[in-house]
KETIMAR-399701 format. One record per residue (C-alpha): residue number from 1; chain; x, y, z. Coordinates in pm, 1 decimal. Layout:
# residues N
+------+-------+----------+----------+----------+
: resi : chain :        u :        v :        w :
+------+-------+----------+----------+----------+
:  NUM :     A :        X :        Y :        Z :
...
+------+-------+----------+----------+----------+
This chain:
# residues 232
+------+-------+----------+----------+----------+
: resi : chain :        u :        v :        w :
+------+-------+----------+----------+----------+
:    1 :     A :  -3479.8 :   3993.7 :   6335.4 :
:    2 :     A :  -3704.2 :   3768.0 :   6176.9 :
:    3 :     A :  -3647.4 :   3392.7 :   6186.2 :
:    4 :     A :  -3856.9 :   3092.0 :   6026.5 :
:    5 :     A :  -3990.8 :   2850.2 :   6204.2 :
:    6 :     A :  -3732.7 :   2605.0 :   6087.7 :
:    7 :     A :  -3460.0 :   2821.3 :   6208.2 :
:    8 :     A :  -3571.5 :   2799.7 :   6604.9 :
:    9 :     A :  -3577.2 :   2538.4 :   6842.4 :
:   10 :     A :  -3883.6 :   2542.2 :   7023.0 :
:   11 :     A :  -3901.2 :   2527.3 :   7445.6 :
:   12 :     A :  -4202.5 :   2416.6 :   7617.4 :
:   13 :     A :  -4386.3 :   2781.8 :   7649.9 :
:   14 :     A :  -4433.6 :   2714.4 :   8024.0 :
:   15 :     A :  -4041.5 :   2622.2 :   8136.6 :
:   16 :     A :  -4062.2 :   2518.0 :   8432.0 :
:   17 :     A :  -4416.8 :   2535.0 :   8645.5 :
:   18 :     A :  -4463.3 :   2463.7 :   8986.3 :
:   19 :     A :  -4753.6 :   2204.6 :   8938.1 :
:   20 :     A :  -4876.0 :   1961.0 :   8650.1 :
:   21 :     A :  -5221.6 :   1820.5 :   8689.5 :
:   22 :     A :  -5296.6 :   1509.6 :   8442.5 :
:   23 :     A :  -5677.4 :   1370.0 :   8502.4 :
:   24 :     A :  -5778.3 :   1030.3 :   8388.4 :
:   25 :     A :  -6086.1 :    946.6 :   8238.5 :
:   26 :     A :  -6227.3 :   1288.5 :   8139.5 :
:   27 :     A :  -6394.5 :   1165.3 :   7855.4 :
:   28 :     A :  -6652.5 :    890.0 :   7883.9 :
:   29 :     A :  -6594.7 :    714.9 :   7522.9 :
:   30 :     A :  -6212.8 :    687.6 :   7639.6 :
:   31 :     A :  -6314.6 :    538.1 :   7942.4 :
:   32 :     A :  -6546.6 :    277.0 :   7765.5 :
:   33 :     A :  -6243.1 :    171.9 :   7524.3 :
:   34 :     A :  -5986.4 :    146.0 :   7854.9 :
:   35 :     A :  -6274.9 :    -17.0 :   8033.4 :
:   36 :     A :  -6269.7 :    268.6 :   8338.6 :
:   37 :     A :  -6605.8 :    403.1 :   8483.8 :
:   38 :     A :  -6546.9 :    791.3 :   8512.4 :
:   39 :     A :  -6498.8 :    874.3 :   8864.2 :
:   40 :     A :  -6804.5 :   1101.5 :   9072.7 :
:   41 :     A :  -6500.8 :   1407.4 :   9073.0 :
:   42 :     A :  -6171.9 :   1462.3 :   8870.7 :
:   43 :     A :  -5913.3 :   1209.5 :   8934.9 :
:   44 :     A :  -5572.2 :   1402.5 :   8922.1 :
:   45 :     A :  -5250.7 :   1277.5 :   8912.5 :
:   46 :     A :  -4904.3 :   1454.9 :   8880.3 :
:   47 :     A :  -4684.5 :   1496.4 :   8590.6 :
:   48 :     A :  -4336.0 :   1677.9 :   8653.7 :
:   49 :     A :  -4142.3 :   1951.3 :   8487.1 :
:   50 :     A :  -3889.8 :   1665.5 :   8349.3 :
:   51 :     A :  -4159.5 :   1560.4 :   8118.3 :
:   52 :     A :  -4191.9 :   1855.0 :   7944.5 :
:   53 :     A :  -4054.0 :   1889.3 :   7584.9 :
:   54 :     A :  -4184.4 :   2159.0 :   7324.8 :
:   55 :     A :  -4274.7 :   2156.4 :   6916.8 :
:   56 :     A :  -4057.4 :   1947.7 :   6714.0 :
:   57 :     A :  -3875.4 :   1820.0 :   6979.1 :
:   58 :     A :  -3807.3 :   1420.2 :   7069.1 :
:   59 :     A :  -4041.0 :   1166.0 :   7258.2 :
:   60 :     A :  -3762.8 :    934.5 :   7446.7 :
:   61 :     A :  -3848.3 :    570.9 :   7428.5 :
:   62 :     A :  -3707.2 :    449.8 :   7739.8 :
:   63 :     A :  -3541.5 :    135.1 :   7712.2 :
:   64 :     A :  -3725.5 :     27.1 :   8009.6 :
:   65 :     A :  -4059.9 :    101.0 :   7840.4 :
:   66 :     A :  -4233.3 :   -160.4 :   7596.8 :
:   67 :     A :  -4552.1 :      6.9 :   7555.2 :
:   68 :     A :  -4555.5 :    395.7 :   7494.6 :
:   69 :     A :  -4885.0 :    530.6 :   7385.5 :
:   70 :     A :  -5012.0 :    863.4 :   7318.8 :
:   71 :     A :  -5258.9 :   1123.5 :   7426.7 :
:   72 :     A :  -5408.5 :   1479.9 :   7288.9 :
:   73 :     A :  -5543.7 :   1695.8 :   7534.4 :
:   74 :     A :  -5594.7 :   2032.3 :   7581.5 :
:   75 :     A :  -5377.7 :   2214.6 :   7842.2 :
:   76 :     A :  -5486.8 :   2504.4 :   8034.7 :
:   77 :     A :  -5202.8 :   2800.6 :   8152.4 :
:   78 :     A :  -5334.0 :   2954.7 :   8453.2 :
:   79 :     A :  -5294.3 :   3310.4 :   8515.9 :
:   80 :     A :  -5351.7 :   3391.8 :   8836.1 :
:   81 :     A :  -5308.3 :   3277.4 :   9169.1 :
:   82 :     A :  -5624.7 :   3133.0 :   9338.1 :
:   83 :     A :  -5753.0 :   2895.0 :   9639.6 :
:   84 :     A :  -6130.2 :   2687.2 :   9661.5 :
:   85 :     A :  -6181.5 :   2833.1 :   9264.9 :
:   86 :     A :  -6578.4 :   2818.2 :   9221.3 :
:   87 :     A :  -6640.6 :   2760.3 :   8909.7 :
:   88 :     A :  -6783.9 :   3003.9 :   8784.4 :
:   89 :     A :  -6513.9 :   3259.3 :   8830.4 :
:   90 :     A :  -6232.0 :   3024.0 :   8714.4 :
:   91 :     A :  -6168.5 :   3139.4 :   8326.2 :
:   92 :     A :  -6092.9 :   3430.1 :   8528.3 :
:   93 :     A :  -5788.6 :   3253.5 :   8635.2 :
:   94 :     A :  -5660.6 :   3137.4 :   8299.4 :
:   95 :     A :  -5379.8 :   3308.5 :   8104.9 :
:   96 :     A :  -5419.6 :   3047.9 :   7809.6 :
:   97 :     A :  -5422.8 :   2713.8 :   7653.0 :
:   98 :     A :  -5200.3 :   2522.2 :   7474.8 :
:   99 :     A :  -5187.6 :   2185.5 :   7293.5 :
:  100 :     A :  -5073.6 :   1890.2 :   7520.1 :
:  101 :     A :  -4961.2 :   1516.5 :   7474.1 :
:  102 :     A :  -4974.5 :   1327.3 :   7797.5 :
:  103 :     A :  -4770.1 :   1019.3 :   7691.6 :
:  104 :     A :  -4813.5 :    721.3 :   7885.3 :
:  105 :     A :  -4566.5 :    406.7 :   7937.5 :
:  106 :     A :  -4855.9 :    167.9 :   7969.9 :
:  107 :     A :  -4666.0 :   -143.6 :   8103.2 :
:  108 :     A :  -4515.2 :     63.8 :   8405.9 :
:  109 :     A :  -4869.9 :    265.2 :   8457.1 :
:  110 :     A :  -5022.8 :    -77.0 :   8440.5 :
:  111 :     A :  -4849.4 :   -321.1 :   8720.5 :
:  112 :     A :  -4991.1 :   -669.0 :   8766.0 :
:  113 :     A :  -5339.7 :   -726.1 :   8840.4 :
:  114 :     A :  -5262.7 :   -823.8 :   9256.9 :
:  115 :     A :  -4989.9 :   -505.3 :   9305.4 :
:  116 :     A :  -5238.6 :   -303.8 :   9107.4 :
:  117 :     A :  -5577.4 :   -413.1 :   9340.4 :
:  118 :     A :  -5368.6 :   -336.9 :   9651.3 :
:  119 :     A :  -5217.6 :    -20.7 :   9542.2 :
:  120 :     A :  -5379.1 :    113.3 :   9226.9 :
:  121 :     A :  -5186.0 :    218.0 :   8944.8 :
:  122 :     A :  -4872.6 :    325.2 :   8933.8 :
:  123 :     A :  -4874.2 :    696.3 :   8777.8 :
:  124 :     A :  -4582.2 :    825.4 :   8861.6 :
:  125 :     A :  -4369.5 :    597.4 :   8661.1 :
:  126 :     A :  -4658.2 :    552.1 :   8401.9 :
:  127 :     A :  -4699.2 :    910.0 :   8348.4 :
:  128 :     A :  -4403.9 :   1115.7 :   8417.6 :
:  129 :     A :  -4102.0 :    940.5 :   8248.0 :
:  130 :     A :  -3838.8 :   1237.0 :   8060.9 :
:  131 :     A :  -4057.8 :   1382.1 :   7769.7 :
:  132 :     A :  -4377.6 :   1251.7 :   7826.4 :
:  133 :     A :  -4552.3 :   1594.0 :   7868.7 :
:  134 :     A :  -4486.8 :   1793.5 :   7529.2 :
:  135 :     A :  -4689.4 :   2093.6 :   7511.5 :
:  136 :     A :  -4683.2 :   2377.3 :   7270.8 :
:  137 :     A :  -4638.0 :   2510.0 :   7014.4 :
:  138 :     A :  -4716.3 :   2814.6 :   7239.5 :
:  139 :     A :  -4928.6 :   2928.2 :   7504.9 :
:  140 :     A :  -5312.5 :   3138.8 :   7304.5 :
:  141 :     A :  -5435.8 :   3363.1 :   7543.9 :
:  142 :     A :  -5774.1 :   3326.9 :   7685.9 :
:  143 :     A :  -5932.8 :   3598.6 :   7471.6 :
:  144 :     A :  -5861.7 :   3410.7 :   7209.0 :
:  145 :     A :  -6037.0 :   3133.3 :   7275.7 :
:  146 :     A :  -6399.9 :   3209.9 :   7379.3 :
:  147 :     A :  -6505.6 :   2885.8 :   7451.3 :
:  148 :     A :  -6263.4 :   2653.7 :   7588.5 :
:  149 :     A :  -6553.4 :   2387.2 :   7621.0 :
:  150 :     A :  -6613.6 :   2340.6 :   7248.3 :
:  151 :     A :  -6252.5 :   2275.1 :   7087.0 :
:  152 :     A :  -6192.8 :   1994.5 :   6860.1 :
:  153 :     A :  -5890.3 :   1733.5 :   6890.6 :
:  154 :     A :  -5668.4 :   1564.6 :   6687.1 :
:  155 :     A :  -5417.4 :   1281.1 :   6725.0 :
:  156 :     A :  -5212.5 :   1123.8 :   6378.7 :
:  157 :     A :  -4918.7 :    865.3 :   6399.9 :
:  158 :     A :  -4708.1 :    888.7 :   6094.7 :
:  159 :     A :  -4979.7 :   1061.4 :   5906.0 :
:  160 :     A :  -5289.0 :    867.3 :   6040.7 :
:  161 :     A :  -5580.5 :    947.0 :   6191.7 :
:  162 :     A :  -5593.9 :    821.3 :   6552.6 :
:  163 :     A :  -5786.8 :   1026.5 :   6773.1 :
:  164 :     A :  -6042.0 :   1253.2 :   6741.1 :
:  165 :     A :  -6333.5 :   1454.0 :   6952.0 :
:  166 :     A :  -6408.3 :   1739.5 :   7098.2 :
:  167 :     A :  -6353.5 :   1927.8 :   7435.4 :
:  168 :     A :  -6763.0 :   1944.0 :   7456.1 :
:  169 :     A :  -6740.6 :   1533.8 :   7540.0 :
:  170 :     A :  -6547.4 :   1650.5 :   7877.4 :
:  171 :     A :  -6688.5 :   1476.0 :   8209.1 :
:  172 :     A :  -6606.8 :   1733.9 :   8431.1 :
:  173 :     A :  -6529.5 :   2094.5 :   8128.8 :
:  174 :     A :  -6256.8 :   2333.0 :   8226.5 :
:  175 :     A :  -6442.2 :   2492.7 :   8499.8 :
:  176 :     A :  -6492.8 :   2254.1 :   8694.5 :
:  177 :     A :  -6129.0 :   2088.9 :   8655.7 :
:  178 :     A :  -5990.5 :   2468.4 :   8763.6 :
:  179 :     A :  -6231.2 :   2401.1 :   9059.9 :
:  180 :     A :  -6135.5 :   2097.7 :   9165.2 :
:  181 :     A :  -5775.7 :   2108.8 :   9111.6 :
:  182 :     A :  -5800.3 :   2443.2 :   9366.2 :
:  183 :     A :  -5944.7 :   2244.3 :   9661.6 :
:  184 :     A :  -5679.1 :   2269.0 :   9943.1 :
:  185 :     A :  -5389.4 :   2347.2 :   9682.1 :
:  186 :     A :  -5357.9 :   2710.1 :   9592.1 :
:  187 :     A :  -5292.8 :   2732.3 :   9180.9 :
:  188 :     A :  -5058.7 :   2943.5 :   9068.3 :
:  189 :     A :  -4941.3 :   3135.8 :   8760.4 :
:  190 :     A :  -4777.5 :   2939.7 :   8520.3 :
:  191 :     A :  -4905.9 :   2600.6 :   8634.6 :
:  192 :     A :  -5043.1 :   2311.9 :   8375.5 :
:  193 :     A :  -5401.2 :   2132.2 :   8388.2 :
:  194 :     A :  -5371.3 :   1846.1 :   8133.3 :
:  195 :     A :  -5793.4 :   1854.6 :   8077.3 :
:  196 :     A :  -5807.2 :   1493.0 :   7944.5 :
:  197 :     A :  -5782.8 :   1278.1 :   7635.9 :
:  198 :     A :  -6079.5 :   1172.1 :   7388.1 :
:  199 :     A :  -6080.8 :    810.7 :   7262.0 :
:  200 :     A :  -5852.4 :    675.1 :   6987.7 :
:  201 :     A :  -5533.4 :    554.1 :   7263.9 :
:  202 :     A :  -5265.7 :    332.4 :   7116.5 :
:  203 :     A :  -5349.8 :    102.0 :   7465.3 :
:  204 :     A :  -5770.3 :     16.9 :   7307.6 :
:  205 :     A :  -5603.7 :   -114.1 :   6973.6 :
:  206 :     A :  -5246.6 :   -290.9 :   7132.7 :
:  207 :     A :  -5073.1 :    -34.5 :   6909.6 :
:  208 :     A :  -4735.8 :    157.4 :   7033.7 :
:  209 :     A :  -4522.7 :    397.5 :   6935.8 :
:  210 :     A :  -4166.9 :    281.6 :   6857.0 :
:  211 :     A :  -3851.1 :    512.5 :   6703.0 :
:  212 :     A :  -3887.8 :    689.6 :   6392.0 :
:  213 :     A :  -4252.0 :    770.2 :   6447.5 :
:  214 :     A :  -4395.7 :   1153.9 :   6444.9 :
:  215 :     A :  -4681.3 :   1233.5 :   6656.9 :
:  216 :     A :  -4905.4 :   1515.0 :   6580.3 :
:  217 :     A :  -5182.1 :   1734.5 :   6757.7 :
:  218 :     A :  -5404.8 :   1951.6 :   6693.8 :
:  219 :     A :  -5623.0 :   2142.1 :   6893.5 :
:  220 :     A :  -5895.1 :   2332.7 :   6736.1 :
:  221 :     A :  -5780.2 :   2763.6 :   6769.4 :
:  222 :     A :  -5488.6 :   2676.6 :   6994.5 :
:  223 :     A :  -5280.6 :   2513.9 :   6731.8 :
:  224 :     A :  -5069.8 :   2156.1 :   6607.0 :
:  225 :     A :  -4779.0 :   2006.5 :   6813.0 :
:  226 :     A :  -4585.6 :   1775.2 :   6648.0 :
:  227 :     A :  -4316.2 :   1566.6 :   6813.0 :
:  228 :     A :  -4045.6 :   1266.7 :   6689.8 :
:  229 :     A :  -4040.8 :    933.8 :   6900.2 :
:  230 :     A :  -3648.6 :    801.0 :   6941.6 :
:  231 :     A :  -3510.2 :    499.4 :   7079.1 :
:  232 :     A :  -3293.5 :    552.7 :   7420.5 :
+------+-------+----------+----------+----------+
């Protein structure tokens, strides 16, 4: 049968992988507006399977959070299994890409400035909250796409413009990330790489989201993922 868009409810296109990679500062222009240096090689941290929500589907704002913010990125599907990935052979590991939102709960990611020089920051709470990893609207396969290195990004909040750029501003391009993420962890099918976010975060302008607002992404021949922020 055929059904209209309106008519389904859309699942993340990945269910339930084994491993999502985030990586901060993958873009220098974000880093400049956060005031980050990029690191020498990928900085990874996790985001877990509870975060995931597909197209059209709801952004919790936990009542615990003050300061949600939001984040387009591309998202990489891999394909195949693989171990110390050089990277020049990775895209050979890819299934597909899909559009990503890494949203972030800035006042937990961000603890005080002593807890935060003796441990760092804290990314598990920051990053991985229920719903703050849509992705969708559905997984493009690799031939699709022929360079993953030169997609443009879009971000709008209720209709405006917020971020923007372009997947050729990465630090360290898809390649490499695939690389990197493979050292000493073996990759498998189905797992996410979140490749980064350009500049344009709520967090550079003190601007959150709040309930009632609809976030939108695009990603330039992958496709637009739009999602609807609600109060817990």
């Amino acid at each position: 049968p055929f059904y209209r868009p309106g008519e389904v409810t859309w699942e993340p296109p990945v269910p339930n992988p084994e491993k999502i990679f985030g990586v901060a500062v993958n873009y220098k222009a974000h880093g400049k507006e956060t005031g980050m240096e990029p690191p020498e090689r990928p900085y990874f941290f996790p985001k877990f399977p509870n975060a995931l929500v597909g197209h059209e589907g709801r952004v919790i704002k936990h009542k615990v959070v003050q300061k949600l913010d939001w984040e387009v990125e591309l998202v990489v599907v891999m394909g195949r299994p693989g171990k110390y990935i050089q990277p020049e052979k990775a895209l050979d590991h890819v299934f597909g890409y899909a559009v990503g939102m890494d949203m972030s709960m800035r006042d937990w990611q961000n603890p005080d400035e002593k807890t935060a020089r003796q441990y760092g920051k804290q990314w598990i709470w920051g990053k991985s909250m229920d719903t703050a990893a849509p992705v969708g609207p559905y997984v493009v396969t690799r031939d699709e796409v022929p360079d993953p290195n030169r997609l443009g990004l879009r971000l709008w909040v209720n209709g405006q413009l917020e971020q923007e750029g372009n997947t050729s501003e990465l630090i360290f391009n898809v390649q490499q990330l695939i690389h990197w993420a493979s050292q000493g962890i073996t990759l498998k099918p189905g797992d996410l790489i979140f490749t980064g976010t350009p500049p344009g975060v709520g967090w550079a302008k003190d601007k959150f989201l709040k309930g009632g607002d609809v976030v939108e992404a695009e990603v330039e021949q992958v496709g637009l993922l739009r999602v609807y922020v609600v109060e817990e």
